[in-house]
Every structure is written in C-alpha cells, then in structure tokens.
ZAMARGU-4260 file (C-alpha; in steps of 0.2 Angstrom, whole numbers, plus 5000, padded with zeros to 4 digits):
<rodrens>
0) 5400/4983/5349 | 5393/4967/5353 | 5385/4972/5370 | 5379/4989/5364 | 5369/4978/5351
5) 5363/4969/5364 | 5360/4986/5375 | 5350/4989/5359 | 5341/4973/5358 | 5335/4975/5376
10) 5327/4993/5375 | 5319/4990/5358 | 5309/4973/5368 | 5306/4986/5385 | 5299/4999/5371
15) 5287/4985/5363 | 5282/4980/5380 | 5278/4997/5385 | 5269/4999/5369 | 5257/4983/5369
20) 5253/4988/5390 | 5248/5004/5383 | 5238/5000/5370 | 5230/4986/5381 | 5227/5000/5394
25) 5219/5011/5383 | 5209/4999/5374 | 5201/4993/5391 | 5197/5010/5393 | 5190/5011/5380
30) 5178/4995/5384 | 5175/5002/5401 | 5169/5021/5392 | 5158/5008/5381 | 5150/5000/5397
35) 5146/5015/5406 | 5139/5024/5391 | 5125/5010/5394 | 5116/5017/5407 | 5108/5003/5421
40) 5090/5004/5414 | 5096/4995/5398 | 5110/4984/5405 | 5099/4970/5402 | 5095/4955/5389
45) 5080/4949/5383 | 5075/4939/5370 | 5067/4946/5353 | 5050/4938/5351 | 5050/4933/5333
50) 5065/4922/5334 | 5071/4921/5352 | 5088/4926/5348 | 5096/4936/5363 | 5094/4956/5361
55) 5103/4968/5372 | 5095/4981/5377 | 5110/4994/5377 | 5109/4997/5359 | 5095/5009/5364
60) 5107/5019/5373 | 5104/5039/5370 | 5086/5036/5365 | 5070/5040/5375 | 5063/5022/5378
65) 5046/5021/5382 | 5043/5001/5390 | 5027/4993/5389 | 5019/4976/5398 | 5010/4970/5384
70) 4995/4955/5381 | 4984/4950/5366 | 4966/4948/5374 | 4963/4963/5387 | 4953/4978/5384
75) 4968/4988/5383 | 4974/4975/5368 | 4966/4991/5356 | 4984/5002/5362 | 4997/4992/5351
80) 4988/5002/5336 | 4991/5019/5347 | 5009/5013/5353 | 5014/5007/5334 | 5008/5027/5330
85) 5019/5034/5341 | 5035/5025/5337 | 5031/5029/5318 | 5029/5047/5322 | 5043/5049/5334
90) 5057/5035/5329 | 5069/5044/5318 | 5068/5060/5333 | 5075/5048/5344 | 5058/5035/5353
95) 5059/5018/5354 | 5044/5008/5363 | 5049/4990/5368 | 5035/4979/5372 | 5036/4965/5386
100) 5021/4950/5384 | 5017/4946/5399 | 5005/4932/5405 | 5004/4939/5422 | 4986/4942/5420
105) 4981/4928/5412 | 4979/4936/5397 | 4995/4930/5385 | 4993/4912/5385 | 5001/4910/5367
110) 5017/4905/5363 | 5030/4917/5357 | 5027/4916/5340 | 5008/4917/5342 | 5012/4932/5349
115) 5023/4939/5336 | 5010/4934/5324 | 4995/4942/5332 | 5004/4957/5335 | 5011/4960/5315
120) 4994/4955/5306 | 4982/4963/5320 | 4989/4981/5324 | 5005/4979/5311 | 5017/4981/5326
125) 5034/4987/5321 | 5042/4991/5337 | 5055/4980/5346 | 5046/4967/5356 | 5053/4955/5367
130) 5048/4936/5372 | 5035/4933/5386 | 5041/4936/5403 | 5036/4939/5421 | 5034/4959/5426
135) 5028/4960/5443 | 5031/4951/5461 | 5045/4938/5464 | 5045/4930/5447 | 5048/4948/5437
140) 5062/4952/5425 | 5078/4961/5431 | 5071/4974/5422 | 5054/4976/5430 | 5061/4974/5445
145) 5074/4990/5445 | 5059/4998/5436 | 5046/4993/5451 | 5060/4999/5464 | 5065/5017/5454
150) 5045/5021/5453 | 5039/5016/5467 | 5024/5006/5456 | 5026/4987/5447 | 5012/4985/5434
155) 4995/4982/5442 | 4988/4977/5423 | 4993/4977/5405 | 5000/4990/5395 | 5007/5000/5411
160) 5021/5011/5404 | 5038/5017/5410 | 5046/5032/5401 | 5067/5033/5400 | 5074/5047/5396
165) 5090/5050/5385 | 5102/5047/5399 | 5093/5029/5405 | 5084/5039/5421 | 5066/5037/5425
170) 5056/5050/5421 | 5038/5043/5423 | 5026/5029/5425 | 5008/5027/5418 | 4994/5015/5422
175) 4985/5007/5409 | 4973/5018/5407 | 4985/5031/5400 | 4983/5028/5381 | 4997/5032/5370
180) 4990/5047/5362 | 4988/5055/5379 | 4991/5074/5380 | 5003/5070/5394 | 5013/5056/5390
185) 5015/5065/5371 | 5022/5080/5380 | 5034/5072/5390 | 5042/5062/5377 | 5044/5077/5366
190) 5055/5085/5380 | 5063/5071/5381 | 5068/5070/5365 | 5071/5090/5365 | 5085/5084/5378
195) 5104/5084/5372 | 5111/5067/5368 | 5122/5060/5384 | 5141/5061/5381
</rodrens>
C-alpha cells in the first residue's frame, strides 16, 4: 500500500511538472505570436513629446501609419493644419500620423515642450508626436534609418512623408512638397485602409 501511494505521489508531481512546462511553453508562444504581430517598421521607442515618457511604437500595429519629420518655422510649418485634417477624417478607419521634430535643418531649435506648445495652440495638433530627434545621415533614429534604406530616400527637408501600410511595409514616400490633402497621397491611404487587417 505504502509504495503504491508513493507510486501515486510520484506521477501526480511528473503530471504537475508536465503541466507547468506546458503552460510555460505555450505562454511563450504566445509572447513570440505577440512580438511578431509587430511588424519591423514599428519595433521602435520613442519618446512622446509632451512628457518624454517612453512610447512604443507597436501599439500602432494593424494601422496605416503615415510618418512625418516635422519643424515649427519652415514654409512647410502651414501642413500640421492639413496633417491634423487628415488624422481627423481618417483615425477611426484605421490612419495614424506620427510626427518626428527634427532640428536637422536648423529649423526646430525649441525645447520639447516648446514644441508641444506651438504645435496644440498653433494648428491644434492631435496626432501622436514624438520628442526631437535626428532623421537623416549618421546621427538618425533607428527608425529613419530602416525607413532611408527601405525607400531608397532620407528626408531632404521638413515634412518629407513615409506611408505604412497595415502589415508595417513601405508603400511610399513623399517630399515635402507633397501636401497632406494631395490627390495622391489621399488615394493611397484610402487603399490602404480598404486593405484587410493582418492576422
């Protein structure tokens, strides 16, 4: 009796230890299905420009994502108004724009919270923006770098735009002088967001 106890004993602890590996196993899987459902484009972090507190960009996984370099005193300064329109309209189909500052060509010499500040009492930006960073040559972002390299083309200037489509691919750049209400970037982004979600 005693030894068919401890038979008993001994299986019932091989069970549970079976049963935890397996939970840990699928639980990782789990986290790896989480990690590759973030596509490359948006495996990065940036700070958010009204408090600096760290943002990762993968919570805009499954939605078209259109990046802009951004600065408060260039001639292109006027799109944040046509950019700010755009997300309004588009946001709940599925658009997000993110907008970098960048002093890069010496025209965002503020401090982050200047920025912020110009930016919501100017043009009423709503959209996700991110603290000031670097977007072109040896000093750029992660991000504008894989962005350079899948395009072919860093930002000569402000406001140059690069459109993501639901699955985190490249599907277009734009210079500056493409404004937001262009014919052709509105098109694309509406088949964009006409595309199926990613499983």
């Amino acid at each position: 009796m005693e030894t068919a106890m401890k038979f008993l004993s001994c299986l019932s602890g091989a069970l549970h230890t079976v049963g935890v590996a397996g939970l840990m196993l699928t639980g990782g899987a789990a986290y790896a299905g989480e990690a590759q459902a973030c596509p490359a484009t948006l495996q990065h972090t940036f700070d958010r420009l009204q408090d600096e507190k760290p943002q990762s960009l993968c919570q805009y996984s499954g939605k078209v994502v259109l990046i802009v370099n951004t600065a408060s005193y260039c001639g292109f300064t006027g799109q944040y108004k046509g950019l700010e329109d755009l997300y309004a309209r588009y946001k709940d189909k599925g658009l997000v724009v993110l907008g970098f500052p960048s002093n890069d060509f010496s025209q965002e010499s503020g401090s982050n919270q200047q920025i912020a500040d110009f930016c919501e009492n100017t043009f009423g930006v709503k959209f996700p923006m991110f603290a000031k960073s670097s977007v072109k040559g040896p000093e750029a972002s992660p991000l504008y770098r894989q962005l350079a390299q899948l395009s072919g083309t860093a930002p000569r200037w402000n406001f140059h735009k690069y459109l993501l489509g639901r699955n985190g691919q490249l599907v277009d750049s734009y210079s500056s002088l493409t404004a937001p209400d262009s014919k052709g970037l509105v098109r694309a982004i509406e088949q964009q967001l006409a595309a199926p979600q990613p499983k």
